[in-house]
N, C-alpha and C positions, 0 to 999 in steps of 0.2 A: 497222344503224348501222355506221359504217366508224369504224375506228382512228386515229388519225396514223402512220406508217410513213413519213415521209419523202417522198419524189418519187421516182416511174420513169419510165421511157421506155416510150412504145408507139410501134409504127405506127400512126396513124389516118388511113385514107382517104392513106394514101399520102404521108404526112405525119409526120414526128417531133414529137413531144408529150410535155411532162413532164406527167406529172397526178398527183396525190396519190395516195398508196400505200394499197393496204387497202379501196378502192373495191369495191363490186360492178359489173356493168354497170348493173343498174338505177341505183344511185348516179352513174355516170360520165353516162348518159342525162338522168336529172336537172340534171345541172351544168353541159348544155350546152345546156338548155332544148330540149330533145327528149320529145315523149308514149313511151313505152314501147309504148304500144300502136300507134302508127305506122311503128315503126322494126323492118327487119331488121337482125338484128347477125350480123357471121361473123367468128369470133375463129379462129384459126389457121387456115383452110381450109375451120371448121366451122360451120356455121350452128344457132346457137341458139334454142334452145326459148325462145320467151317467156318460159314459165313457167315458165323458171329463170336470170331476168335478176337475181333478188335473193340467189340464193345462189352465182354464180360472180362470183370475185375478179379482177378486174381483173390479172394480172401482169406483173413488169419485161419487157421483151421481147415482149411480146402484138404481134399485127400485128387491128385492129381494123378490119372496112368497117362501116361504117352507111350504111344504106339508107333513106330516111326520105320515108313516102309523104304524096303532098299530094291533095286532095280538088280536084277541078274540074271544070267538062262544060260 
């Protein structure tokens, strides 16, 4: 569950973004109506584990990609 902490700034996708502070990335995923299970995320350079999108915090300054695949053939 995320806190109130105010608003920070990320990079997202190349992009400046205020989003609420205290966020996980699972929660930041959520709130932009994204499957978690769909999406690669690379937070500083770093590409994250899925299965630890619910306990890294979102931070001021983050430079965020999201990768977000779609199913078709």
């Amino acid at each position: 569950m995320s806190h109130d902490l105010g608003t920070i700034q990320v990079l997202l996708n190349g992009k400046d973004r205020e989003i609420p502070g205290g966020q996980s990335v699972q929660d930041l995923l959520v709130s932009l109506d994204l499957r978690p299970e769909l999406v690669v995320v690379e937070r500083n350079r770093q590409i994250l584990d899925r299965n630890r999108f619910p306990e890294v915090t979102v931070e001021d300054g983050d430079t965020l990609e999201l990768v977000h695949f779609v199913g078709g053939g």
